[in-house]
N, C-alpha and C positions, 0 to 999 in steps of 0.2 A: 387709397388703394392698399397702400399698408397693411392700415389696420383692419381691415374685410381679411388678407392674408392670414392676417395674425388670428384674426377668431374665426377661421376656417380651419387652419393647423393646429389650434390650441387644446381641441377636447379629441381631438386624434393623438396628439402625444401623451395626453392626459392618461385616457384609458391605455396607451401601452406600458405607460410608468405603471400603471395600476396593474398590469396585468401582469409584466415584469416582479414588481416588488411581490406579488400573492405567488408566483413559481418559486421565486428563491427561497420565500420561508418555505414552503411547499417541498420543494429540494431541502432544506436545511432540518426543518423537525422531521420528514419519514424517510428520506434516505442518507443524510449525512452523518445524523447522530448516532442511529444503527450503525451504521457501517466502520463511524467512529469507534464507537465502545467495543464492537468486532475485532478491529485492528489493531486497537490497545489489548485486548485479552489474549490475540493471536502473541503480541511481542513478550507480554509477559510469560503466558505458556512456555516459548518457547526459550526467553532468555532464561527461566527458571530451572528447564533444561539442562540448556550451558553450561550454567554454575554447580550445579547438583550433577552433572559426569564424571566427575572426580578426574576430570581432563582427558577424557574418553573424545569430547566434543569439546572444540575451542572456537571461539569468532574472533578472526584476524582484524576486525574492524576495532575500532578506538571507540571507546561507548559516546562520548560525544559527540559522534557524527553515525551513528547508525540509523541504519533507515528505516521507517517504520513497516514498509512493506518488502522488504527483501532482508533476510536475516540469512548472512552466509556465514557458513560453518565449515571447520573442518573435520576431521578424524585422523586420530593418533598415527594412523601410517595411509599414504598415499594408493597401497593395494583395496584397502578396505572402503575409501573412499569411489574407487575404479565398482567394487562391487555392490555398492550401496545405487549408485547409480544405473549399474545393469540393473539391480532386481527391480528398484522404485519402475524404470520405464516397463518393467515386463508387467507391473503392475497398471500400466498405463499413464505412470507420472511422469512427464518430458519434461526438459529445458530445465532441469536441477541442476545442471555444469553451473558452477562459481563465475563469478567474472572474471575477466583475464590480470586485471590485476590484483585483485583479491585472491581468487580459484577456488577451492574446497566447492561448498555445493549448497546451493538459496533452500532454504525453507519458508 
C-alpha cells in the first residue's frame, strides 16, 4: 500500500519541482537582474550625487550599512529640506520624510 502511495505522489511532486525550479530562473533572468542592475545604477546615481554637492547633501547613514533601496539625505539647513519636500509632493512625489531616526528625506 506504500509504495502504490509513493508512485501515486511521486510525478505530482516531480512536475511541481519542475515547474517551481523553471519560475525562479524565469523570476531570476527577466526580472531580478533588470531590476538588479536598476538598483545598483539608481545607488550609484545618486551616491555620486552625495559626494560631488560639495556638502550641499550629506547621507547620515554610515556607508557600510546603507540600503540599497532607500538613500536618505540631508540638506545643509533644515528650512530647505521643509521645502524640498513641499515642492517634490506638489510635484506629485509623497512619502520623501526621512525616517524618524535618520530624518532628512529618501531618494
Amino acid at each position: 500500500m506504500l509504495i502504490t502511495n509513493l508512485s501515486i505522489t511521486l510525478p505530482h511532486v516531480m512536475q511541481f519541482t519542475f515547474v517551481d525550479w523553471f519560475l525562479k530562473i524565469l523570476l531570476l533572468k527577466m526580472i531580478w537582474r533588470p531590476l538588479r542592475r536598476r538598483i545598483w545604477r539608481k545607488l550609484r546615481f545618486s551616491t555620486m550625487l552625495l559626494m560631488k554637492s560639495g556638502g550641499f547633501y550629506k547621507c547620515p547613514v554610515e556607508k557600510s550599512v546603507r540600503s540599497l533601496m532607500n538613500v536618505p539625505f540631508t540638506l545643509k539647513t533644515f528650512e530647505l529640506e521643509v521645502g524640498f519636500i513641499k515642492q517634490a509632493a506638489s510635484q506629485g512625489m509623497v512619502l520623501l520624510k526621512g525616517d524618524r531616526s535618520v530624518g532628512g528625506v529618501r531618494a
